[in-house]
C-alpha positions as CSV (number, residue, x, y, z in Angstrom):
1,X,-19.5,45.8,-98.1
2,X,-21.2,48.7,-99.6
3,X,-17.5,50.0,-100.5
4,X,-17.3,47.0,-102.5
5,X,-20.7,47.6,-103.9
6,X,-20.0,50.9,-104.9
7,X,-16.8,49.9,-107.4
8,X,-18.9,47.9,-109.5
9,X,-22.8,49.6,-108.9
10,X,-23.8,53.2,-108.9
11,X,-24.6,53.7,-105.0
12,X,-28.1,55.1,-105.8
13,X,-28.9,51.6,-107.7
14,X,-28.6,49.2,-104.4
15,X,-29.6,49.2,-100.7
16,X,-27.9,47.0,-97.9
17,X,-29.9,45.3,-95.4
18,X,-30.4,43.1,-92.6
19,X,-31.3,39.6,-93.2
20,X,-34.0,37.8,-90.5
21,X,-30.5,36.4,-89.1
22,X,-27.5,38.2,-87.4
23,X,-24.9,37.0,-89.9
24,X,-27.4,37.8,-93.1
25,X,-27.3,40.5,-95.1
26,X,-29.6,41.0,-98.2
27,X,-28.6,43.1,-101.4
28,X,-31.0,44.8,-103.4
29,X,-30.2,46.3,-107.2
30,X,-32.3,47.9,-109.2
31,X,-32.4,45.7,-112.7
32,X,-31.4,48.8,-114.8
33,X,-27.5,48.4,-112.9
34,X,-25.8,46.3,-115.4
35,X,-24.8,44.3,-112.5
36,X,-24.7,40.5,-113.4
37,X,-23.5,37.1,-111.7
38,X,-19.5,37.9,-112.7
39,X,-19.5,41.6,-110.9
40,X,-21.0,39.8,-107.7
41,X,-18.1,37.5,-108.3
42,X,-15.3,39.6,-108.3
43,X,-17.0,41.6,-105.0
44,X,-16.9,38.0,-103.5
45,X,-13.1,37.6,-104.0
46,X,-12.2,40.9,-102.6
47,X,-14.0,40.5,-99.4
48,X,-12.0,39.1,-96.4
49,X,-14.1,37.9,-93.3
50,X,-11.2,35.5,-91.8
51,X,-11.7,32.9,-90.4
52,X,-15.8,33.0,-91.1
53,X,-16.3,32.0,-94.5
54,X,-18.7,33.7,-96.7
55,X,-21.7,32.3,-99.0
56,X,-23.3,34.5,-101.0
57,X,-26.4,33.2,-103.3
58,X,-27.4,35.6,-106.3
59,X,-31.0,35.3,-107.3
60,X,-31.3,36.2,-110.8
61,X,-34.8,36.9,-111.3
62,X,-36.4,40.8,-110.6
63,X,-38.3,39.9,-107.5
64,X,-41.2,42.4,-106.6
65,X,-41.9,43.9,-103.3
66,X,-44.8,41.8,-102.5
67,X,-42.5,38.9,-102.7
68,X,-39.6,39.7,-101.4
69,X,-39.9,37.7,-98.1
70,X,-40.8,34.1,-99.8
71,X,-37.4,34.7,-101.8
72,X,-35.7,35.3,-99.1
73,X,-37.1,32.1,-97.5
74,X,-36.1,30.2,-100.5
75,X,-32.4,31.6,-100.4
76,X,-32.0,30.6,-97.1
77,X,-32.8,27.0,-97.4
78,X,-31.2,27.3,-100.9
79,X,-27.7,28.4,-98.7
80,X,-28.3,25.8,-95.8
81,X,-28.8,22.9,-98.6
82,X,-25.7,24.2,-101.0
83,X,-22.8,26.0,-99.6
84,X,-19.8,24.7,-99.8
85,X,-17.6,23.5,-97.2
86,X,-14.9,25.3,-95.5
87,X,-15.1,27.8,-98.7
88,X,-16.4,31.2,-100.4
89,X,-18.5,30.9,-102.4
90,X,-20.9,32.4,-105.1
91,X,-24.5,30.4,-105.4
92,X,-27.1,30.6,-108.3
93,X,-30.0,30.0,-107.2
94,X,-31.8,27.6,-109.1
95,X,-34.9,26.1,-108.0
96,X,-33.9,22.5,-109.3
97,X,-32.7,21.4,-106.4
98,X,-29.9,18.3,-106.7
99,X,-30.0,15.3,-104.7
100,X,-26.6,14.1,-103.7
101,X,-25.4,11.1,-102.1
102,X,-22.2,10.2,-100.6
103,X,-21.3,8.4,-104.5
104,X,-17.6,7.7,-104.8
105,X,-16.4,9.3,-101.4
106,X,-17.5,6.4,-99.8
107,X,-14.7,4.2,-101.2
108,X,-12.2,6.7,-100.3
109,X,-13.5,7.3,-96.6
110,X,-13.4,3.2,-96.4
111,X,-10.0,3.6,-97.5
112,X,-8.7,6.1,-94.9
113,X,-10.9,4.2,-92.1
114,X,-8.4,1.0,-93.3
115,X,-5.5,3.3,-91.7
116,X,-6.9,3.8,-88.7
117,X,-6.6,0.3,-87.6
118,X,-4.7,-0.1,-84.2
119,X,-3.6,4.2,-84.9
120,X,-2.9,5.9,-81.7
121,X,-4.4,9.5,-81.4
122,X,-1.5,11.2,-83.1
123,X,-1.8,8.5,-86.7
124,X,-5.8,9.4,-86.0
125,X,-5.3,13.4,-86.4
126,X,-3.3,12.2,-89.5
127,X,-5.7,10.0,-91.1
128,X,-8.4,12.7,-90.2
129,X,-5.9,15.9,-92.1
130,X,-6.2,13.5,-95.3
131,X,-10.2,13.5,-94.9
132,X,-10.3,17.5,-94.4
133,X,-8.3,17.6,-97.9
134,X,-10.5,15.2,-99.7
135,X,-13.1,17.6,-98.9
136,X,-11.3,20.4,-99.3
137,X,-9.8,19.8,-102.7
138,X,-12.8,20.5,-104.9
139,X,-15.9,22.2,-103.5
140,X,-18.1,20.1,-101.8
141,X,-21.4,20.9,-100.2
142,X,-21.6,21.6,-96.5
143,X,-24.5,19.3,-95.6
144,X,-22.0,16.6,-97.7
145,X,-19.2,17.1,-96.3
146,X,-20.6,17.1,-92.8
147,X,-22.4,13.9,-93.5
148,X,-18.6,11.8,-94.5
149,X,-17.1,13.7,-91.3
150,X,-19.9,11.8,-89.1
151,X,-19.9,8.2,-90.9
152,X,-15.9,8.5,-90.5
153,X,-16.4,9.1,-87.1
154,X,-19.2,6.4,-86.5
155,X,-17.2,3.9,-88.7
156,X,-14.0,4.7,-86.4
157,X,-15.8,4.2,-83.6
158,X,-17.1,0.7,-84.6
159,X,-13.5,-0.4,-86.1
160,X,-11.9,1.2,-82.9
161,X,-13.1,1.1,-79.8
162,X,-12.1,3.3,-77.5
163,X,-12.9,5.5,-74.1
164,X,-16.2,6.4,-75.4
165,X,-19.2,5.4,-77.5
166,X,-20.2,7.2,-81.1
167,X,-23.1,8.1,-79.2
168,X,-21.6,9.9,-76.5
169,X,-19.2,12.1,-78.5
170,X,-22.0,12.9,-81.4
171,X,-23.4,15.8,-80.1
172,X,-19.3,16.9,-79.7
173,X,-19.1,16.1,-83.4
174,X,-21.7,18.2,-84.3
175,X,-20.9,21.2,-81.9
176,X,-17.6,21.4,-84.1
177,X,-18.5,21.4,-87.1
178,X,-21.2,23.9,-86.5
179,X,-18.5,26.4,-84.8
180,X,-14.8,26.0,-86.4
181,X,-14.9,27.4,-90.1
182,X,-11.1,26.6,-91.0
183,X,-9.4,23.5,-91.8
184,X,-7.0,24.5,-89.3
185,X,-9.2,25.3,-86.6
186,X,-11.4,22.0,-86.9
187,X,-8.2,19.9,-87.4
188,X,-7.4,21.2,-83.8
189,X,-10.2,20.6,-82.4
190,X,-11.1,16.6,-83.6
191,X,-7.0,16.4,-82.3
192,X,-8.5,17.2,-79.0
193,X,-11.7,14.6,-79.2
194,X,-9.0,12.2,-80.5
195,X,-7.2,12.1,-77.5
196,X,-9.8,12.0,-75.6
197,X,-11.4,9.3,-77.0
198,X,-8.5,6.9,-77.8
199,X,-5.5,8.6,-75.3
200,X,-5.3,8.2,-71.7
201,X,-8.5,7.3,-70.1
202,X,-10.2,9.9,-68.1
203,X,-12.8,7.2,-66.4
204,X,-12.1,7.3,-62.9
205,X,-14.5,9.8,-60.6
206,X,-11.6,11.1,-59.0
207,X,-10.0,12.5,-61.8
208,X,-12.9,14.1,-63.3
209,X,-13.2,16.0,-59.7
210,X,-9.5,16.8,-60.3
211,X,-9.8,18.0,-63.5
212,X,-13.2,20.3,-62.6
213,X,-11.2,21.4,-59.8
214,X,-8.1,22.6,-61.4
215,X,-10.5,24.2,-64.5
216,X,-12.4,26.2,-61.7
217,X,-8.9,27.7,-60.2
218,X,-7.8,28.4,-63.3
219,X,-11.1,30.7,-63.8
220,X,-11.1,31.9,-60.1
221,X,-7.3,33.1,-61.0
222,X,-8.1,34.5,-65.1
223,X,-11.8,35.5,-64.7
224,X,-10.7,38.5,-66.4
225,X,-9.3,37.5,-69.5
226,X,-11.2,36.4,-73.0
227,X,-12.5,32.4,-72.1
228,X,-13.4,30.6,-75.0
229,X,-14.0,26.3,-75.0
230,X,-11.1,26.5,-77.6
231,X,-8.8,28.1,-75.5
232,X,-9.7,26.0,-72.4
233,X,-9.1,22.7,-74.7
234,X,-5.9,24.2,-75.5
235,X,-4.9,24.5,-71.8
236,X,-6.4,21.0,-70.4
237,X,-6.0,18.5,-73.4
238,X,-9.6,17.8,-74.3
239,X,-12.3,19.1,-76.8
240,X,-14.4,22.0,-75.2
241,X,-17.5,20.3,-75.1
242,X,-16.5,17.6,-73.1
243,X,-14.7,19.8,-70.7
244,X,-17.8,21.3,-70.2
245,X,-19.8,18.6,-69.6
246,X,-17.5,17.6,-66.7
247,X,-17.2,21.3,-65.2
248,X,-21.3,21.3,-65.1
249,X,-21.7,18.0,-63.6
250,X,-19.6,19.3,-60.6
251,X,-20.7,23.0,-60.4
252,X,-24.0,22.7,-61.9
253,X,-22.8,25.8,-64.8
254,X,-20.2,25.9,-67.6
255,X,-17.3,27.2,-67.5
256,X,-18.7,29.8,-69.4
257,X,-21.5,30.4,-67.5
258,X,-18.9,30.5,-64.3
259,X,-17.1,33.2,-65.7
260,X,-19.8,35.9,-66.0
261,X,-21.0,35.0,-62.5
262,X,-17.6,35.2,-61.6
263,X,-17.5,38.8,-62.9
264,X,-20.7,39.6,-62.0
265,X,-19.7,39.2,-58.5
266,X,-16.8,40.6,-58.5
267,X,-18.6,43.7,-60.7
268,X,-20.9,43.7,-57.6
269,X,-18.0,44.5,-54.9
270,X,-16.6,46.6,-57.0
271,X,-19.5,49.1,-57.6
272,X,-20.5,48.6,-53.4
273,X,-17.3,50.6,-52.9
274,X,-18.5,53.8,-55.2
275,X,-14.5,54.4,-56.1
276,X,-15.1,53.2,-59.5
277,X,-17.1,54.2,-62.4
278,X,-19.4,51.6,-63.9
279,X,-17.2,52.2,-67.1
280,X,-14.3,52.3,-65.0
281,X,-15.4,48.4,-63.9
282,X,-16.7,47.1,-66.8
283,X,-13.5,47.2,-68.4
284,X,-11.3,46.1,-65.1
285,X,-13.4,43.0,-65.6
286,X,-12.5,42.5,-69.5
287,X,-15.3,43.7,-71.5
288,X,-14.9,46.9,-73.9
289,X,-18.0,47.9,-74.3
290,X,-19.9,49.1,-71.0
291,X,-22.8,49.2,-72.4
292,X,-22.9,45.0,-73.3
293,X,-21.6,45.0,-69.2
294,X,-24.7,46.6,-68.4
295,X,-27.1,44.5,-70.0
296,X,-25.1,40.8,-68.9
297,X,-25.0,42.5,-65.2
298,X,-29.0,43.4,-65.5
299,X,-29.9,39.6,-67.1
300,X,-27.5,37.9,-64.1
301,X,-27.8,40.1,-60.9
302,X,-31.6,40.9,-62.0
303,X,-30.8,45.3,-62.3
304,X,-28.7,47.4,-63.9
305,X,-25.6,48.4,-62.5
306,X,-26.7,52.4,-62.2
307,X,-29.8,50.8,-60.5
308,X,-27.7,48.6,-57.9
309,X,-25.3,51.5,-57.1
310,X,-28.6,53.9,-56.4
311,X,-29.7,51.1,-54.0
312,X,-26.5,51.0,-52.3
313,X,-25.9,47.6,-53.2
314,X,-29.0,45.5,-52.4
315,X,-30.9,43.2,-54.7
């Protein structure tokens, strides 16, 4: 980012900084720059984040030091209430804020709901790649966008009754939209919740305990590699979250949550035999930086790994 900065703005005339949040960062520019709205602009098109998609909001006032954090308040909420969905995007701030309703959406999402009637999961992911364009084809503000995504999914629901309430996959709904940031990527992943709602059921007990079964194998087998929910719906047919749920009701954790105890104790054995260095078994367990090792080892096993070594193992 500051390379960017420092085509368009003297570097002495800005400073870079953390924001209160992990994915914020806050610009500062001293007013005698010459920057404007348009140079921020063109820095936004040049930057390439794939697949996050970036918001920036430029605040066009000279803002003094005693006020710095209130601004900073305002842009947040400002960001939350405006950015655009599944876009870049520039924002001026402007402290009219506009109040928006669904308006002439709602006549299109009826529409599309219309061709959902007596769909099977594959016509559903269909329908569902003709809402992501609707809101895709001019910019349309996140909070917006996510609000159609949920009545289409309510209405569906209602007009369709499948496997499973609206109430019971909501929290699902939710859990996508607030962690797949491409059209592709979410597309995949309401695939997944469309099959398991309207596909094969997936009701019996016994199946469940199959499915948790064969999920934990798999991770007793591939502890090693990078598990993500995506990738496990990917390998078992159903959206993340609801794989989840039915790994947890079994073994009380996550898959997740299974994997780093699975490392952990296999971390554990591995430093009891003093032929490896902690370095040496943080990365035969998958993770590149021994230092993050260190710290999930200390929060699960309840020490560091140097400490456990020095006690020969004992905790």
């Amino acid at each position: 980012m500051d390379e960017h900065l420092c085509r368009m703005i003297p570097q002495e005339c800005f400073w870079v900084v953390d924001g209160k949040n992990a994915n914020e960062k806050l610009i500062f520019v001293r007013k005698e720059s010459g920057a404007d709205v348009n140079r921020f602009r063109q820095m936004l098109g040049r930057l390439n984040y794939a697949p996050l998609t970036l918001t920036a909001v430029y605040y066009r006032e000279a803002v003094e030091l005693t006020d710095i954090f209130p601004v900073y308040r305002k842009m947040q909420k400002y960001t939350r209430e405006h950015k655009i969905f599944l876009k870049d995007a520039l924002l001026v701030y402007s402290p009219g804020n506009l109040i928006r309703k669904m308006g002439e959406r709602k006549q299109e999402l009826d529409r599309l709901l219309m061709q959902c009637q007596n769909a099977g999961p594959d016509q559903l992911s269909e329908v569902f790649a003709k809402l992501l364009k609707l809101l895709t084809a001019r910019p349309v503000p996140q909070d917006e966008a996510e609000h159609d995504i949920r009545y289409f999914m309510f209405r569906l629901c209602q007009k369709c009754p499948g496997h499973r309430e609206y109430y019971e996959i909501e929290h699902e709904v939710q859990f996508i939209l607030d962690n797949y940031y491409t059209e592709e990527a979410m597309r995949k992943e309401f695939d997944f919740l469309f099959r398991d709602i309207f596909g094969a059921s997936l009701t019996a007990s016994g199946d469940k305990a199959k499915l948790a079964e064969n999920m934990k194998d798999y991770l007793d087998e591939n502890f090693r590699i990078n598990i993500t929910n995506q990738f496990l719906a990917e390998r078992f047919g159903f959206v993340g979250s609801y794989l989840g749920s039915i790994f947890k009701s079994y073994y009380e954790v996550t898959p997740i949550e299974y994997v780093v105890q699975k490392r952990m104790e296999e971390g554990k054995k591995l430093l009891e035999t003093g032929e490896m260095k902690i370095k040496e078994v943080a990365a035969w367990l998958g993770y590149e930086d021994s230092l993050y090792f260190s710290k999930v080892f200390k929060r699960v096993i309840g020490m560091s790994p140097k400490d456990y070594v020095n006690k020969g193992g004992r905790n």
